[in-house]
Residue frames as qw, qx, qy, qz and C-alpha x, y, z in Angstrom:
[[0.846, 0.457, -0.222, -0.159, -60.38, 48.46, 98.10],
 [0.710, -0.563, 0.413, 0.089, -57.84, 45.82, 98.50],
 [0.101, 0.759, -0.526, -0.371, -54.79, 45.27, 96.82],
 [0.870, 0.249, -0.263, -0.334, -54.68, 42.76, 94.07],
 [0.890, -0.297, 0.304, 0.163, -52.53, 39.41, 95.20],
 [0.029, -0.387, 0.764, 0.515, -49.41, 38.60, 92.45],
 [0.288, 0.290, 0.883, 0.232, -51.70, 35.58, 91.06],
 [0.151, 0.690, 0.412, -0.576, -54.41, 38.26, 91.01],
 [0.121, 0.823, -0.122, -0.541, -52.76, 40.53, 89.32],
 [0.267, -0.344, 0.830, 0.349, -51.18, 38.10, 86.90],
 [0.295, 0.438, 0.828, -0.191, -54.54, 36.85, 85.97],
 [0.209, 0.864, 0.408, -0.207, -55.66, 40.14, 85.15],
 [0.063, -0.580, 0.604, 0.543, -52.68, 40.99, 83.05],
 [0.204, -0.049, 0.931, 0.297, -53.34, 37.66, 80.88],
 [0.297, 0.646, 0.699, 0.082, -56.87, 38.47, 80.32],
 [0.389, 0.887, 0.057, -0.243, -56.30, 42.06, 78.86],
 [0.033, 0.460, -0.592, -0.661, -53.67, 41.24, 77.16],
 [0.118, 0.104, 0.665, 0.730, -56.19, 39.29, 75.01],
 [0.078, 0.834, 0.426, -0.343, -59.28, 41.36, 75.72],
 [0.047, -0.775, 0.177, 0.605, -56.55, 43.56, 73.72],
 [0.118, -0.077, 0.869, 0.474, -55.55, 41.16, 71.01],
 [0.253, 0.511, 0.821, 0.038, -59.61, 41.21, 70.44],
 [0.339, 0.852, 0.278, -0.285, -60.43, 44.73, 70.34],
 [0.100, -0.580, 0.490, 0.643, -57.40, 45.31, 67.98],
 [0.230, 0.284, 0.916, 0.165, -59.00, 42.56, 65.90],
 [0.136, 0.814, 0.563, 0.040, -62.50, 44.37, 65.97],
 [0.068, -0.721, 0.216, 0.655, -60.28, 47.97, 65.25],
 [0.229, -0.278, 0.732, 0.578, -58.98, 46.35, 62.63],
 [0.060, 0.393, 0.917, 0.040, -62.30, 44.56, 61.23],
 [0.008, -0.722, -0.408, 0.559, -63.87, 48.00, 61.72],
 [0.137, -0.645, 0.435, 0.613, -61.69, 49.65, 59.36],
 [0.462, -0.067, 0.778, 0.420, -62.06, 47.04, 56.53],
 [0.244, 0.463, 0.771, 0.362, -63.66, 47.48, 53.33],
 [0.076, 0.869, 0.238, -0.427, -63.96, 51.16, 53.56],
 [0.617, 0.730, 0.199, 0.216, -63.42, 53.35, 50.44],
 [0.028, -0.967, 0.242, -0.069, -61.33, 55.64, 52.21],
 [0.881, 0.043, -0.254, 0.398, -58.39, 52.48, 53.06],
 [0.237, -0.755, 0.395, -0.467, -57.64, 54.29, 56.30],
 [0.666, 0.048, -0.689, 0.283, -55.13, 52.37, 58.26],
 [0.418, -0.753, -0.508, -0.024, -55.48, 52.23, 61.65],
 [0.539, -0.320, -0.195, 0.754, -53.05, 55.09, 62.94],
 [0.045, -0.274, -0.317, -0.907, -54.71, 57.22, 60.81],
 [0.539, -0.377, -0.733, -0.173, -57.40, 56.08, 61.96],
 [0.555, -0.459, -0.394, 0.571, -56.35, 57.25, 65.54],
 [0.261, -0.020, 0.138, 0.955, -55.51, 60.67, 63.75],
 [0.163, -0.312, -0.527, -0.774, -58.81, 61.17, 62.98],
 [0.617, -0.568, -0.539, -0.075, -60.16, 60.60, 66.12],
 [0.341, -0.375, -0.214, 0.835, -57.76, 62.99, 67.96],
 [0.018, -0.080, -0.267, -0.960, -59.45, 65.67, 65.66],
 [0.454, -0.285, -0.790, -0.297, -62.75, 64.08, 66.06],
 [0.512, -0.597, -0.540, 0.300, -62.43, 64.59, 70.16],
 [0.462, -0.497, -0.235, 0.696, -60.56, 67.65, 70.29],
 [0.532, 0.803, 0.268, -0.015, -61.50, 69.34, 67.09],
 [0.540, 0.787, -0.129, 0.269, -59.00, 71.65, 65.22],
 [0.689, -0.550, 0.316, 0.351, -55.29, 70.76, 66.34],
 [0.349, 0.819, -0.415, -0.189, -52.18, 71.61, 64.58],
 [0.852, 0.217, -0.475, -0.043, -49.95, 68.42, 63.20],
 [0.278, 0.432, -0.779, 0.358, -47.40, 68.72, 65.72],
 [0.656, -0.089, 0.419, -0.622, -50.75, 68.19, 68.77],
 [0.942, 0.115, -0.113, -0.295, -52.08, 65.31, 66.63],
 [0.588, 0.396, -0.666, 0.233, -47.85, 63.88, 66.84],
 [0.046, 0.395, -0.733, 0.552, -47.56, 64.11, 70.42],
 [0.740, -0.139, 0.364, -0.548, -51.17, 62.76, 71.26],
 [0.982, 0.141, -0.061, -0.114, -50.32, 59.43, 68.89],
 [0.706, -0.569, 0.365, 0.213, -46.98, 59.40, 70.56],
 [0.704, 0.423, 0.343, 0.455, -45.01, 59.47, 67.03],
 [0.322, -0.067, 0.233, 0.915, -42.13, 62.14, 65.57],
 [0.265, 0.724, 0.116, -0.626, -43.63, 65.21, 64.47],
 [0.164, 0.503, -0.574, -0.625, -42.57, 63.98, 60.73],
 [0.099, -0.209, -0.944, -0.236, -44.10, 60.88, 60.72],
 [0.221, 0.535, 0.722, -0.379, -47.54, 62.41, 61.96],
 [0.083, 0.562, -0.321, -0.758, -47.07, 65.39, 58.95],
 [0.195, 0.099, -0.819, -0.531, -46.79, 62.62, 56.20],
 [0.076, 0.483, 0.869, -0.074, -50.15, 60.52, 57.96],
 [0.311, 0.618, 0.589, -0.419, -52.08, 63.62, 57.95],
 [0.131, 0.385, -0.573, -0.712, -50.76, 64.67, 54.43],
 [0.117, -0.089, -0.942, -0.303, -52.02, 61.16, 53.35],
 [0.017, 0.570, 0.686, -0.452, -55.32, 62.24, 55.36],
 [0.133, 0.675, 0.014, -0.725, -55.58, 65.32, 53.28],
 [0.279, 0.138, -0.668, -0.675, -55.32, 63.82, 49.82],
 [0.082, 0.365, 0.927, -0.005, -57.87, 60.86, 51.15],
 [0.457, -0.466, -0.133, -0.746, -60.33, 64.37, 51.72],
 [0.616, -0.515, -0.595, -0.026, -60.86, 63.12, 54.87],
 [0.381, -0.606, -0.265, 0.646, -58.86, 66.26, 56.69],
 [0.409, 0.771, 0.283, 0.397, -58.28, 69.93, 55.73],
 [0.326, -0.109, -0.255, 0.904, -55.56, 72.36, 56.70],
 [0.039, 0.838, 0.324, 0.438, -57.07, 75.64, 57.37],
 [0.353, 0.379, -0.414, 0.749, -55.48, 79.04, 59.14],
 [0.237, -0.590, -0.499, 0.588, -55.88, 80.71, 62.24],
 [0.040, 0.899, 0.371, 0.229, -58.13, 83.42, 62.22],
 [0.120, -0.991, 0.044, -0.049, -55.90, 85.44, 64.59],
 [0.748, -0.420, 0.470, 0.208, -53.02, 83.72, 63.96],
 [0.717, 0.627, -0.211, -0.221, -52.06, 83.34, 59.92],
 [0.283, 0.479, -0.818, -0.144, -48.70, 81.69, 60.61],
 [0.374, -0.192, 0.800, -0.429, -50.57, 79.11, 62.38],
 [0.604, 0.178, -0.432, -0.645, -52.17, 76.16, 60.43],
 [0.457, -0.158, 0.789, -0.378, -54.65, 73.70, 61.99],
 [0.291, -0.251, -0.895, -0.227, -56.09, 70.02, 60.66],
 [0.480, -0.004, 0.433, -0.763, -59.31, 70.07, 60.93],
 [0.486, 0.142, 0.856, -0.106, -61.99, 67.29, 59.85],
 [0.319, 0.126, -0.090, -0.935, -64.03, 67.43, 56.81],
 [0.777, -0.020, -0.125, -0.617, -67.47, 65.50, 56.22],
 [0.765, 0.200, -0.591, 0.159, -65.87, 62.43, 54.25],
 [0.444, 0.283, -0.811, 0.256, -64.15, 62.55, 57.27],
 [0.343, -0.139, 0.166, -0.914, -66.66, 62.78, 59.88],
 [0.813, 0.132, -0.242, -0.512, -69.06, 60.42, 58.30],
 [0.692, 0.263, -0.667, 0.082, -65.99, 57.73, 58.07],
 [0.029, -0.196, 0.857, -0.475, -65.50, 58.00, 62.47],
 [0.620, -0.054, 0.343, -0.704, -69.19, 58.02, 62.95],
 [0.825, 0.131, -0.347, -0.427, -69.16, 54.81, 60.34],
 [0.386, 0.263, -0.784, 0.408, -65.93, 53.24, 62.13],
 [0.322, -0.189, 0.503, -0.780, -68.04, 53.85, 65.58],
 [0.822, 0.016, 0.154, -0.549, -70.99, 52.22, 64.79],
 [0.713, 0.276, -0.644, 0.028, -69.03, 49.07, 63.52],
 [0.306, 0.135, -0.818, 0.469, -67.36, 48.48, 66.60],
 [0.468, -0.191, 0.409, -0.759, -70.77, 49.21, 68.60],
 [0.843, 0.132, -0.217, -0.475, -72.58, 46.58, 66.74],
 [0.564, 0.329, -0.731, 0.201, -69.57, 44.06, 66.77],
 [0.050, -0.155, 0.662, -0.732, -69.03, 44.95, 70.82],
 [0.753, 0.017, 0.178, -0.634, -73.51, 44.64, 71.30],
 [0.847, 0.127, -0.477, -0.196, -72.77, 41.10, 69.55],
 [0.608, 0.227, -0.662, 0.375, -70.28, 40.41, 71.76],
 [0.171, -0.203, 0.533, -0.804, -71.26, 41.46, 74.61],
 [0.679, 0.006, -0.026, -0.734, -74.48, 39.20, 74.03],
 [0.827, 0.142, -0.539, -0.071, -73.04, 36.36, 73.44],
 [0.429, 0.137, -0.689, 0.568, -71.11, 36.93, 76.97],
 [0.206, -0.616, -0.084, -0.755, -74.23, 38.62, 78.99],
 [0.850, -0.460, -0.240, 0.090, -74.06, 35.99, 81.86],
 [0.501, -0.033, -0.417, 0.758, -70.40, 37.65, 83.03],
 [0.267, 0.524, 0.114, 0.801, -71.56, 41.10, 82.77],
 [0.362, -0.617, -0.541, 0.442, -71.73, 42.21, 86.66],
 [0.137, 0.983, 0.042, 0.116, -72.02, 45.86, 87.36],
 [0.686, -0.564, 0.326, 0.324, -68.61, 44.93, 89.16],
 [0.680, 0.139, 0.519, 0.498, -67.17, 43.93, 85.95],
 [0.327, 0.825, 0.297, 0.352, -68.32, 47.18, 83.91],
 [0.479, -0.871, 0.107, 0.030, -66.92, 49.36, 86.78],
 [0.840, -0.320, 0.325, 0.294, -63.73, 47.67, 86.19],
 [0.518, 0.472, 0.469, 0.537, -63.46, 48.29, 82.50],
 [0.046, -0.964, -0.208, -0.158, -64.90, 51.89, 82.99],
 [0.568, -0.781, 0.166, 0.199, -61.88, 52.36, 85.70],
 [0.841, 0.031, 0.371, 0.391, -59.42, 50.61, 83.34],
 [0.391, 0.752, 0.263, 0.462, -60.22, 53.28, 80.30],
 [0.148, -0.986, -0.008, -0.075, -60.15, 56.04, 82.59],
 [0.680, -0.625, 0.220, 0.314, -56.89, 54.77, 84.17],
 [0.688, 0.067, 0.501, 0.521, -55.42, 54.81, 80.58],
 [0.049, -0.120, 0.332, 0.934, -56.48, 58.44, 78.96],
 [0.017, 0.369, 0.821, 0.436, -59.53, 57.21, 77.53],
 [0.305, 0.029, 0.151, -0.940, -62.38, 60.23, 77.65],
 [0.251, 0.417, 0.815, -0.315, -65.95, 58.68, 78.66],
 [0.228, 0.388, 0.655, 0.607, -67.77, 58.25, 75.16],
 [0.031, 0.899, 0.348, -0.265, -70.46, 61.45, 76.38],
 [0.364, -0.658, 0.272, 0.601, -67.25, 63.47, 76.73],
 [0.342, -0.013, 0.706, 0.620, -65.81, 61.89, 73.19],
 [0.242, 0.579, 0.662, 0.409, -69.11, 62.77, 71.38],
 [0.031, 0.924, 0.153, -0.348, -69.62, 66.33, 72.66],
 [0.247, -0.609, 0.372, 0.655, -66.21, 66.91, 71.49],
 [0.388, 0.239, 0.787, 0.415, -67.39, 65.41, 68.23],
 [0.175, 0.798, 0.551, 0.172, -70.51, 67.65, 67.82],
 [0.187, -0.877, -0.019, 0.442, -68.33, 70.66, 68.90],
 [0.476, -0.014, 0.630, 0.613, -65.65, 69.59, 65.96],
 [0.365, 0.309, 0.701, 0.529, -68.66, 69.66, 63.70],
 [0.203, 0.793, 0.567, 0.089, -69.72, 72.74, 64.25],
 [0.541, -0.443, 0.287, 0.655, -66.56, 74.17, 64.14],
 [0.404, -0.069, 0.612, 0.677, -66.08, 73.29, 60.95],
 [0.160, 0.749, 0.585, 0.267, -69.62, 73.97, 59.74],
 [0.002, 0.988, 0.000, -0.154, -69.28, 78.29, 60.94],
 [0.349, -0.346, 0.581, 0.649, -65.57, 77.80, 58.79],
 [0.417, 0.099, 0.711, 0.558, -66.81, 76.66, 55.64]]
C-alpha cells in the first residue's frame, strides 16, 4: 500500500470531517422524538453497556473519555429514565454494576434501526460511488478508531441480554 501524498491526505481529512458533520446529524436525528429524551452521550452510555454488558460507572467514564463524576450523574439520569439498573456483584457485594434494562434495550435496538434505514437511504441515493475499495476504506477507518465490527457489537448485545434476563 502506498503512502497517501499531503494533497491526498488533505482531501481525505476534508471529506470525513463532513462525512462526520453528517453522521452526527443522523446520531442526532436518530435520537429525536423518543420518549425516553436521551441525549446523545447518554446515548453513548448505553451503548457501552449494550456492547460490553454489565460495567461499573467508573468503566462506562473511562470508555466515554469523561471524569468519573460526570459519567455517575449521566448514568444516575439513565437510572431514573428506567433505561439502566444498578445491581451487585454476586461475589463481590461492595461492587455495583450498570446494567441495561428492557426500556433500555428496546431504545438501542430502536436508535439502531433509525440510523440503518437513514444510512440504506443514503447509501442509495449514493450507490454509483460505492466500490468495494471504498467500503474497505470505511471498514479500515472504524477499525482504525476502536469501533467493534457490528457482528462483534451485536453478540455483545445478545450476551448483555441474557445477562440480564438469568438476573432478574
Amino acid at each position: 500500500m502506498q503512502p497517501l501524498t499531503a494533497g491526498t491526505e488533505q482531501a481525505a481529512v476534508e471529506a470525513l470531517m463532513a462525512a462526520s458533520r453528517a453522521f452526527v446529524g443522523l446520531a442526532a436525528r436518530s435520537l429525536a422524538d423518543l420518549e425516553a429524551e436521551v441525549t446523545l452521550p447518554q446515548f453513548r452510555a448505553l451503548v457501552v453497556l449494550a456492547t460490553r454488558g454489565p460495567q461499573r460507572a467508573v468503566d462506562i467514564s473511562a470508555e466515554l473519555q469523561v471524569a468519573p463524576s460526570t459519567g455517575t450523574r449521566m448514568c444516575d439520569r439513565l437510572i431514573r429514565k428506567g433505561l439502566v439498573r444498578r445491581s451487585r456483584s454476586i461475589s463481590d457485594r461492595r461492587v455495583v454494576r450498570l446494567q441495561l434494562t428492557p426500556a433500555g434495550r428496546a431504545l438501542v435496538q430502536e436508535v439502531i434501526q433509525r440510523r440503518r434505514e437513514e444510512l440504506s437511504r443514503i447509501v442509495g441515493a449514493t450507490s454509483a460511488y460505492w466500490k468495494p475499495a471504498v467500503t474497505e476504506a470505511l471498514t479500515a477507518f472504524a477499525t482504525a478508531a476502536g469501533e467493534v465490527p457490528e457482528q462483534e457489537w451485536w453478540l455483545g448485545f445478545t450476551a448483555s441480554e441474557h445477562v440480564a434476563e438469568a438476573e432478574d
